[in-house]
Backbone as JSON, one array per atom type, in Angstrom:
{
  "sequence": "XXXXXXXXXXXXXXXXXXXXXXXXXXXXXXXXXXXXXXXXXXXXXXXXXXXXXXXXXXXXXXXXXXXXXXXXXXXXXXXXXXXXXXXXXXXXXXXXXXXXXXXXXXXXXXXXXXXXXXXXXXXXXXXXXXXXXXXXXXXXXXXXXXXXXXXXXXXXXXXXXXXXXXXXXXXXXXXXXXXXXXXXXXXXXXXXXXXXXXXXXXXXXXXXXXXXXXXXX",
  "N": [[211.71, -145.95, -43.48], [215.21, -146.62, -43.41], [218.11, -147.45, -41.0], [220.67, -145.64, -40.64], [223.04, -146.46, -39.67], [222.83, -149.34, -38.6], [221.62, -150.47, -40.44], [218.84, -151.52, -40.08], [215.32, -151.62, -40.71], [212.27, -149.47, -41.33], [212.56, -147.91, -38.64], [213.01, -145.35, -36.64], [215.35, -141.93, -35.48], [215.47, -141.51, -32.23], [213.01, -142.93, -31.52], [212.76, -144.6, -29.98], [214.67, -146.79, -31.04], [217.33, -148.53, -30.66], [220.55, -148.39, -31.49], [223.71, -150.26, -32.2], [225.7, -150.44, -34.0], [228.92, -150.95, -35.41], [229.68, -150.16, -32.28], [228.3, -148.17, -31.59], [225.8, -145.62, -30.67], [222.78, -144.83, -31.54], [221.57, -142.33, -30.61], [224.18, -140.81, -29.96], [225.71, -140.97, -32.36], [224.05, -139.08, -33.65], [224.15, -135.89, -33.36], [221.89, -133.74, -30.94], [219.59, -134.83, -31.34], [216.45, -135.57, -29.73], [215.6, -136.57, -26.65], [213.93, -140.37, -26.39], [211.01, -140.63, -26.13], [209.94, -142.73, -24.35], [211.96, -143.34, -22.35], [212.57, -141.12, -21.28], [209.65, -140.55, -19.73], [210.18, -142.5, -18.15], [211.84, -141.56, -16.3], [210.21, -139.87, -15.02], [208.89, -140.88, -14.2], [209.79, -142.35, -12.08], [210.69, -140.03, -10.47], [208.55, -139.32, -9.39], [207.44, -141.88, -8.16], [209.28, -141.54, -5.84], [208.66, -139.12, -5.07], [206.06, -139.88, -3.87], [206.84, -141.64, -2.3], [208.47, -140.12, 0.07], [206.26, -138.66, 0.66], [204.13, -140.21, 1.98], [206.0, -141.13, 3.81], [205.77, -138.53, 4.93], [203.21, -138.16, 5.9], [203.12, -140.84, 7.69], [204.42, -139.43, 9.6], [202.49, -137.29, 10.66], [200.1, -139.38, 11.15], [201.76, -140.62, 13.44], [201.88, -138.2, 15.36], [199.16, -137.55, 15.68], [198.0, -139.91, 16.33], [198.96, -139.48, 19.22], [198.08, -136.89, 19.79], [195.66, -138.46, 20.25], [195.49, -139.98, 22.17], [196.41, -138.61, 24.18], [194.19, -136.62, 24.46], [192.18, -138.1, 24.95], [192.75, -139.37, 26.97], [192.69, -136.85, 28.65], [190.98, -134.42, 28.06], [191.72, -131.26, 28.63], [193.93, -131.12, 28.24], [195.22, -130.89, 26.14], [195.57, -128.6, 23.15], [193.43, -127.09, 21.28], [193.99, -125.22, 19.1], [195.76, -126.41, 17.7], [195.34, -128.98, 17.55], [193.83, -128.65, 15.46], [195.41, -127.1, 13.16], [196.83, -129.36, 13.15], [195.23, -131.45, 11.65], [194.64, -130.17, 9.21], [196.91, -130.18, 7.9], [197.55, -132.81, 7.71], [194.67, -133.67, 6.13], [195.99, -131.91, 3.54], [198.29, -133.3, 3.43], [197.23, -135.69, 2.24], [195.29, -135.2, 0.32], [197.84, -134.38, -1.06], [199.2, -137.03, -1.75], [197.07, -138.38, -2.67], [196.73, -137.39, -5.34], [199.48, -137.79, -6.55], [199.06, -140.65, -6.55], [197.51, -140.82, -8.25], [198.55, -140.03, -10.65], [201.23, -141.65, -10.78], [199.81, -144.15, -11.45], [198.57, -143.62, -14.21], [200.4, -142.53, -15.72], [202.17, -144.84, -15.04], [201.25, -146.57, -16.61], [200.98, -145.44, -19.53], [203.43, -145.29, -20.28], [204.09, -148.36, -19.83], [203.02, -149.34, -22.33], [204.11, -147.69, -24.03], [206.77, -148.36, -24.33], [206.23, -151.1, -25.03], [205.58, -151.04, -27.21], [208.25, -150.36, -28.35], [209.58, -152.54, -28.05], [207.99, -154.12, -29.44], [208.81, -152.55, -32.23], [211.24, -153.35, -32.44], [211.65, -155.72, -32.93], [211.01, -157.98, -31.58], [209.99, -159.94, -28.45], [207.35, -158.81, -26.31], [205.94, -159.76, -24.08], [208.09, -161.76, -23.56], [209.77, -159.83, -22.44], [209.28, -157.96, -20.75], [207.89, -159.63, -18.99], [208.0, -160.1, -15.69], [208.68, -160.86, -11.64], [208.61, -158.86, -10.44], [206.98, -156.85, -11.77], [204.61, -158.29, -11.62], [203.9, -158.52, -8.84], [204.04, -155.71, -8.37], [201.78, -155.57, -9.49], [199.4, -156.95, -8.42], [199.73, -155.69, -5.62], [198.82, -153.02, -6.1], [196.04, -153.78, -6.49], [195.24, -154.71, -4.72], [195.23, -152.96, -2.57], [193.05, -150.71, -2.75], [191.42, -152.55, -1.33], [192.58, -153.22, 1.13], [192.2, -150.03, 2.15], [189.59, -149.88, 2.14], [188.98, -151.9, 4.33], [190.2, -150.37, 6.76], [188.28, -148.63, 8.31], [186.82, -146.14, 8.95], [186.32, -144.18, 12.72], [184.07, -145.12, 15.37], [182.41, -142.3, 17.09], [180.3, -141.91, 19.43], [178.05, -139.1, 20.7], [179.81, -137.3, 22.72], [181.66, -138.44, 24.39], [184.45, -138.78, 24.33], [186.66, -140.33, 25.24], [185.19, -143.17, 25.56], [185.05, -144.04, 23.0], [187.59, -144.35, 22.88], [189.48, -146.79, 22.18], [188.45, -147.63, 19.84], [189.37, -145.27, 18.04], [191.93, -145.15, 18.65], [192.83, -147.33, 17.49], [192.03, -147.01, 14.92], [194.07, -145.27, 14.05], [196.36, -146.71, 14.14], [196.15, -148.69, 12.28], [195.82, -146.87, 10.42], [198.55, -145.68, 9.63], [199.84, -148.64, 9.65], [199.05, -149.37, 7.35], [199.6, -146.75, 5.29], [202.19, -147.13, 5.61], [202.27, -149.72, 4.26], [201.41, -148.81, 1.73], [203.99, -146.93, 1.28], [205.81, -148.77, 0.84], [204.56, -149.66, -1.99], [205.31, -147.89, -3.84], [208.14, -147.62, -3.63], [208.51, -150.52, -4.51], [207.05, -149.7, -7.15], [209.29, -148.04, -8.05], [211.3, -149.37, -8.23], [210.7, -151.41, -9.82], [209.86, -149.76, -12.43], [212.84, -148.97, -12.93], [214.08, -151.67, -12.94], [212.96, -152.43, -15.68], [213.13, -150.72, -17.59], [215.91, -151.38, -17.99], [216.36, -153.89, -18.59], [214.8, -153.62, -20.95], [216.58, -152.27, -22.62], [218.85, -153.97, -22.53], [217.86, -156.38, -23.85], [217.06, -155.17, -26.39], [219.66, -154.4, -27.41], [221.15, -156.35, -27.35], [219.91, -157.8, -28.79], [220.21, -156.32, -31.45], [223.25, -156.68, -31.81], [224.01, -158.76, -32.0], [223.04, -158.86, -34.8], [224.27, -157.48, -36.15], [227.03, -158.56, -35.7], [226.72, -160.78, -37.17]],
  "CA": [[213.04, -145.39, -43.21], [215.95, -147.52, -42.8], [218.75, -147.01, -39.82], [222.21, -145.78, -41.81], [224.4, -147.72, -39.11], [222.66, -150.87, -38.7], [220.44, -150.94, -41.95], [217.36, -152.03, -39.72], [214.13, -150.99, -41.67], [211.18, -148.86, -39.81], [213.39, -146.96, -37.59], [213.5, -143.48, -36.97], [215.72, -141.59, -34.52], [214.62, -140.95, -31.25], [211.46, -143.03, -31.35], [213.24, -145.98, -29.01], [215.26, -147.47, -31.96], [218.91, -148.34, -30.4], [221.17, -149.23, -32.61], [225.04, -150.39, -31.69], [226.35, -150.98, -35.3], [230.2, -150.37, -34.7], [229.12, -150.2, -31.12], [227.9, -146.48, -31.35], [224.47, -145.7, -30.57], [222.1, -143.77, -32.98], [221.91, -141.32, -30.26], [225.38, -140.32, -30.09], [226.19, -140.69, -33.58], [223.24, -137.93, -34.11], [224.11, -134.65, -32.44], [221.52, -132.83, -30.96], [218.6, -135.76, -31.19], [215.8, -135.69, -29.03], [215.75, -138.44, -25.94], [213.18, -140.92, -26.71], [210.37, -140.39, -25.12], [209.57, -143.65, -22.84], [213.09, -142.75, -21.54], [212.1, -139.71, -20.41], [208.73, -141.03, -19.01], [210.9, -143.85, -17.13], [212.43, -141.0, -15.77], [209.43, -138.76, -14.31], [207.96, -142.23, -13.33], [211.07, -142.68, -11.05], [210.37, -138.83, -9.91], [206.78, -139.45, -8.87], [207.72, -142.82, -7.2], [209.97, -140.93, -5.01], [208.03, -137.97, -4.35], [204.79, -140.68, -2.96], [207.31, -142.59, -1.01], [208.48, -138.91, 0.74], [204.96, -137.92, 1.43], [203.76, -141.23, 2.74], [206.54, -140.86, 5.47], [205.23, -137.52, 6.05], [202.06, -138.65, 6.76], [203.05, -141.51, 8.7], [204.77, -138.57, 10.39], [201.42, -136.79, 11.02], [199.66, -139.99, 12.23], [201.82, -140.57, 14.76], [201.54, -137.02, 16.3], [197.91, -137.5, 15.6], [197.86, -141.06, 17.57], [199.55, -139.06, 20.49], [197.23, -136.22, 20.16], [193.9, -138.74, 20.38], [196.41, -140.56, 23.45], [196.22, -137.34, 24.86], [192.57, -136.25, 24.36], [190.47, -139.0, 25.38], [192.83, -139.18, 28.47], [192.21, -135.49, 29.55], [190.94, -133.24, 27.32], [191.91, -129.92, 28.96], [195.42, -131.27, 28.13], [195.47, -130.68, 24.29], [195.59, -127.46, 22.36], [192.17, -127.41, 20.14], [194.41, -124.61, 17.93], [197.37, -127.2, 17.54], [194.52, -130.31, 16.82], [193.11, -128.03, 13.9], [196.52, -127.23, 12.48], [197.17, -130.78, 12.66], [194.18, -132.05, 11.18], [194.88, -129.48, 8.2], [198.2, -130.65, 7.45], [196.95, -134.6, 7.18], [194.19, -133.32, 4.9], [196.79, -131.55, 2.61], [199.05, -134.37, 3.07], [195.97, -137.05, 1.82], [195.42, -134.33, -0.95], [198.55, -134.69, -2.38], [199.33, -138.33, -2.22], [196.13, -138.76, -3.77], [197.17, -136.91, -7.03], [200.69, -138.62, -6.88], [198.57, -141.94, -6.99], [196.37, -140.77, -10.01], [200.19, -139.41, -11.36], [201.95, -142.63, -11.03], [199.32, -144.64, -12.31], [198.07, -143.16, -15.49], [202.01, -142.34, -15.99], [202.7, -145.95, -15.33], [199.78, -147.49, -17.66], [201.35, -144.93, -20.56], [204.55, -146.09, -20.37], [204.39, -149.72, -20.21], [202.13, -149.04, -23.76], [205.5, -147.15, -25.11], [207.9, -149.73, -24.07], [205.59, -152.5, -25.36], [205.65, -150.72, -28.7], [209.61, -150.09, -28.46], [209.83, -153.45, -28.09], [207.57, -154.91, -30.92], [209.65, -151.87, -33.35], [212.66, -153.73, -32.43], [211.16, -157.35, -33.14], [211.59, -159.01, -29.94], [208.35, -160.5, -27.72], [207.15, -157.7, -25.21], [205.92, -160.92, -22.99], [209.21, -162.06, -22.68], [210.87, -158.76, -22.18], [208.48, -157.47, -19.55], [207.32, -160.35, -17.79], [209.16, -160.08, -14.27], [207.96, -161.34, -11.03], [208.34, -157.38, -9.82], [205.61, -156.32, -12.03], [202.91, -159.09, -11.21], [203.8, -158.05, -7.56], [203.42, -154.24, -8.2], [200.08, -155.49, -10.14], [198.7, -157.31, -7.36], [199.91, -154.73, -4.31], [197.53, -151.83, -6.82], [194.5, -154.56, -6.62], [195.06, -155.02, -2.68], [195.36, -151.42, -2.43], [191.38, -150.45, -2.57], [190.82, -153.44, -0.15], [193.35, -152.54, 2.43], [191.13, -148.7, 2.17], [188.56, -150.14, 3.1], [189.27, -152.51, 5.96], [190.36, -149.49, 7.71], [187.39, -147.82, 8.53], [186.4, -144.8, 10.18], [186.16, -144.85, 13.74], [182.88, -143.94, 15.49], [182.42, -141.49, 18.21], [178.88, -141.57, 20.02], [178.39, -138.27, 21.13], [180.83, -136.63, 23.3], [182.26, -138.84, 25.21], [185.79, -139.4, 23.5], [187.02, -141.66, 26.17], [184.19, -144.82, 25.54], [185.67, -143.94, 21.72], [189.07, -144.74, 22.44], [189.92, -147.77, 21.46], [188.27, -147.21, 18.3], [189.94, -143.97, 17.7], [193.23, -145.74, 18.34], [192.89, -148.36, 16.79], [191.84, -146.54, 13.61], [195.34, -144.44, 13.31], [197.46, -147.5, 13.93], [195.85, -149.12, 10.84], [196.13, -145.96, 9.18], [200.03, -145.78, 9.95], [200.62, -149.48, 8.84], [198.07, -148.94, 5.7], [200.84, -145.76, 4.89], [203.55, -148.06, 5.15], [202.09, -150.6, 2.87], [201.22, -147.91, 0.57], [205.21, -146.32, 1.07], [206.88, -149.94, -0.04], [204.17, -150.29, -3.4], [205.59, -146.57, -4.06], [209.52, -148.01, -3.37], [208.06, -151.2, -5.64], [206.95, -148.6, -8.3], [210.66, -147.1, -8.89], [211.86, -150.8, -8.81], [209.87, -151.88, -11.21], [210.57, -148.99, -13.61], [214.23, -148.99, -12.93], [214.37, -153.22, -13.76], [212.39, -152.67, -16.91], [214.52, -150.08, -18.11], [217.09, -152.06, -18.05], [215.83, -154.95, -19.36], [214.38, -153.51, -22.71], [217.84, -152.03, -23.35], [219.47, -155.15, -22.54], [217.08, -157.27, -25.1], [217.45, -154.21, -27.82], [220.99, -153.91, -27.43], [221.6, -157.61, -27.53], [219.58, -158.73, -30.19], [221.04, -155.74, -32.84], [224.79, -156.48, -31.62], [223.89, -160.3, -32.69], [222.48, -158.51, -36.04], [225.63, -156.84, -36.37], [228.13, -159.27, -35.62], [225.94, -161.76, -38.3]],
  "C": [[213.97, -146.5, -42.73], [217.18, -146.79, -42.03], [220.09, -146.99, -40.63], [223.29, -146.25, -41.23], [224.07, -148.86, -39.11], [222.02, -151.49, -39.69], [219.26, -151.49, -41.6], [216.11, -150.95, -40.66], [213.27, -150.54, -40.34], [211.69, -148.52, -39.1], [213.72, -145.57, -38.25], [214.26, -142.77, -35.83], [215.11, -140.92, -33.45], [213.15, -141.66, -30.85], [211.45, -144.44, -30.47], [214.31, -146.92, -29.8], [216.75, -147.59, -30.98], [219.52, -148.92, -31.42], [222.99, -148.81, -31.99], [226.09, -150.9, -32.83], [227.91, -149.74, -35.21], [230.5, -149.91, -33.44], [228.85, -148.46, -30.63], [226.6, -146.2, -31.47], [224.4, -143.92, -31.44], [222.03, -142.21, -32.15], [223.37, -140.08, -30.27], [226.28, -139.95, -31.25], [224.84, -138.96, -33.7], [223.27, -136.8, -33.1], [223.11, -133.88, -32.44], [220.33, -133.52, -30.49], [217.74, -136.02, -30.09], [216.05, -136.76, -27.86], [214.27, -139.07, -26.47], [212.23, -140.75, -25.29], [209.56, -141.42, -24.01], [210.93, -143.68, -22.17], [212.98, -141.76, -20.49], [210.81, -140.03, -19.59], [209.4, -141.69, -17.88], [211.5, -142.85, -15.87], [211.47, -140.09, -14.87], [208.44, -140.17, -13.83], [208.86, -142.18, -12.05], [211.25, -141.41, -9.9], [208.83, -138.84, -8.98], [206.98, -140.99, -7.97], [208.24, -141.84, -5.66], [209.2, -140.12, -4.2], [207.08, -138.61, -3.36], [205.73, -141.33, -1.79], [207.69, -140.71, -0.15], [207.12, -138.69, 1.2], [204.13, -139.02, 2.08], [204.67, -141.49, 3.89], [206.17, -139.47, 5.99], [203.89, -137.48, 6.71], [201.94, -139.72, 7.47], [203.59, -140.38, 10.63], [203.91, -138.07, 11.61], [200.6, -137.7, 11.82], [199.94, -140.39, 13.41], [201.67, -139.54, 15.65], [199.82, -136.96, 16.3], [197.42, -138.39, 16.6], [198.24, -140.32, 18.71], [198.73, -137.93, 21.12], [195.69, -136.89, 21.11], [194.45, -139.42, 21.94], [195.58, -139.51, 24.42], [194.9, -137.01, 25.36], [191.99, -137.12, 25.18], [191.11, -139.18, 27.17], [192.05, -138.37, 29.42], [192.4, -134.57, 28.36], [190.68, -132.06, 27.72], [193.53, -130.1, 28.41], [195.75, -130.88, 26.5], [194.93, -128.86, 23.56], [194.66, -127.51, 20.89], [193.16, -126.24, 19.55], [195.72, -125.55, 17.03], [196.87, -128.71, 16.89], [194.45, -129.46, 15.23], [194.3, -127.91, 12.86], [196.87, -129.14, 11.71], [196.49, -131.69, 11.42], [194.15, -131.45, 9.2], [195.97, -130.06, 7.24], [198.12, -132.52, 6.65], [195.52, -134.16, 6.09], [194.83, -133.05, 3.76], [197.88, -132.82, 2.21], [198.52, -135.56, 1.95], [195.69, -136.26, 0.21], [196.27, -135.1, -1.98], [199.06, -135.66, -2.77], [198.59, -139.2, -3.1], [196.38, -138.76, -5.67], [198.13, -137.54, -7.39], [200.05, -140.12, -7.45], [198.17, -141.89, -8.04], [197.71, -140.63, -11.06], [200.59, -140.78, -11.9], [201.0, -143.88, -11.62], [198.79, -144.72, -13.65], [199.77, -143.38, -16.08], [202.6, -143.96, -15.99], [202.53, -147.13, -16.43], [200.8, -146.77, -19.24], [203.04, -145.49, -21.0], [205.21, -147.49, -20.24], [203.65, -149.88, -21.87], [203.89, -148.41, -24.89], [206.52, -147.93, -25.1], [207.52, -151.36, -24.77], [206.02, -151.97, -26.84], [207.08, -150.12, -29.33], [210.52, -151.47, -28.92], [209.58, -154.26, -29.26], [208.37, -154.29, -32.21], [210.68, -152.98, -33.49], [212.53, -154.93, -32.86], [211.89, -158.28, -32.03], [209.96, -158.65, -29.62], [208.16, -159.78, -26.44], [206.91, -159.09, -23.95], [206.98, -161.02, -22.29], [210.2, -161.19, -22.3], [210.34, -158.08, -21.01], [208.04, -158.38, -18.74], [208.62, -160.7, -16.93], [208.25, -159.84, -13.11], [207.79, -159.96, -10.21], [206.78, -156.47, -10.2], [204.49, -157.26, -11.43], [202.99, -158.83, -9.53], [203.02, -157.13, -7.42], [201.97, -154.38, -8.96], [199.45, -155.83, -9.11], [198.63, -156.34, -5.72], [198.72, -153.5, -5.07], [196.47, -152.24, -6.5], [194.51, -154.55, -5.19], [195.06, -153.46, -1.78], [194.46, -150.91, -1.49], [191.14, -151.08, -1.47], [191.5, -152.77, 1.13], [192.19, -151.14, 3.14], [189.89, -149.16, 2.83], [187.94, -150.69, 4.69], [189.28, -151.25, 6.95], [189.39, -147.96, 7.87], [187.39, -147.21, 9.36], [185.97, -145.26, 11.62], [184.44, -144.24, 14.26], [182.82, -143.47, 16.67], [180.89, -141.05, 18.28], [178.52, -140.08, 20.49], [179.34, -137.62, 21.5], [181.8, -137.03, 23.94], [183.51, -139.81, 24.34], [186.11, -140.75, 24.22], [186.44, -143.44, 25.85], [184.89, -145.07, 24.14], [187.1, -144.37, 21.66], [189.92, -145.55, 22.05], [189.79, -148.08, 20.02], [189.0, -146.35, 17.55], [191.66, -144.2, 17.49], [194.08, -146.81, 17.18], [192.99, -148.12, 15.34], [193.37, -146.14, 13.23], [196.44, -145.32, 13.64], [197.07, -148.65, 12.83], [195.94, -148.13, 10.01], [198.08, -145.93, 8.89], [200.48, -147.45, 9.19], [199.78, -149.61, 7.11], [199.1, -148.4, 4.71], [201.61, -146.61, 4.29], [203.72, -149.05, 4.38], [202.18, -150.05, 1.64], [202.73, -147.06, 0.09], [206.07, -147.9, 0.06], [205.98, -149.92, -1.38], [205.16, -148.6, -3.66], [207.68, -146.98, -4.34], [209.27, -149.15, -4.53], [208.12, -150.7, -7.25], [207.95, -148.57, -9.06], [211.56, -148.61, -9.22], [211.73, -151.04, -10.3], [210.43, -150.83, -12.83], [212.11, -149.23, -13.68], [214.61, -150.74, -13.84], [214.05, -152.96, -15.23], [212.84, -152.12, -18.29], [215.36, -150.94, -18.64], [217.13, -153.42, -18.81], [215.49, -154.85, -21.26], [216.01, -153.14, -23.33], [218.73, -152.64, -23.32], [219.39, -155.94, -23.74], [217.16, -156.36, -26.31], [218.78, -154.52, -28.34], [221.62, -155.5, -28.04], [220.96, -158.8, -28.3], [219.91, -157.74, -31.5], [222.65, -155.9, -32.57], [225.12, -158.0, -32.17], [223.71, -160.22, -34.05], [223.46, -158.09, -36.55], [226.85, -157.27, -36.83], [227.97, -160.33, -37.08], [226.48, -161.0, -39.71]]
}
């Protein structure tokens, strides 16, 4: 199939093709035309960024009322409300829940859409290398790999029997590594929407400005 404004060959509408021949894109000339669909990905990537950074401040939320609870406890535990711990404890479960899934979300979702953009890119004949390599991604690659490690460092605390108190430094210690853990895990999440947002921008930069050179020629 060839493109009936710019005469590029192998293009079909909607499948990432831009084309600016008379500076009017294939979208706009075609009423009605699907969006392309790593557009739309870029866009529920940028939704799922968001949402993880929101729920990683609500669970930094939770650890600090959690740190204040164990404050509390190991001080004097007649002072704390065992119906108000359990609640609590519920809420940071659900919280851990669903950041979890956001993580499995934004990664699968991120993996699929650098694959559609790579192959938006090669349609268009331009070098995915040099259209995607940006020092944002090899960041957000390396903050994913340091991720796991971080997880682990911050191990569980241990509590000998009963006696919270001998535990407390442990116990503390644990939820102010969990709290800056969060906050590592809130900026790769802020990273994330970067990253998509630059890359965006970038492919339709390098599209746009190697058929407007095709054009002008």
């Amino acid at each position: 199939m060839r493109c009936s404004l710019c005469g590029r060959p192998d293009v079909e509408f909607a499948d990432g093709h831009l084309c600016v021949a008379e500076g009017v894109a294939v979208a706009r000339a075609q009423t009605g035309s699907p969006a392309s669909a790593w557009r739309v990905t870029g866009w529920v990537l940028l939704a799922i960024a968001a949402a993880y950074v929101v729920m990683c401040a609500v669970k930094i939320v939770l650890l600090v009322q959690d740190y204040q609870f164990v404050d509390q406890l190991t001080a004097n535990p007649s002072s704390i409300d065992v119906a108000e711990l359990n609640r609590l404890a519920d809420r940071e479960r659900l919280a851990n829940n669903v950041a979890q899934l956001l993580v499995f979300a934004y990664l699968v979702g991120f993996l699929l859409w650098l694959v559609m953009i790579w192959r938006v890119v090669v349609r268009n004949g331009l070098s995915p290398i040099g259209v995607l390599s940006h020092w944002t991604v090899v960041v957000l690659a390396v903050s994913i790999l340091v991720s796991p490690i971080l997880a682990l460092l911050t191990h569980s605390p241990t509590v000998n029997g009963d006696n919270l108190a001998a535990a407390r430094d442990d116990l503390l210690a644990f939820d102010r590594n969990q709290i800056i853990f969060t906050g590592v895990r809130m900026l790769v999440g802020v990273l994330l929407a970067t990253v998509v947002w630059i890359m965006r921008r970038r492919v339709k930069n390098a599209i746009f400005g190697e058929l407007e050179a095709l054009v002008q020629a």
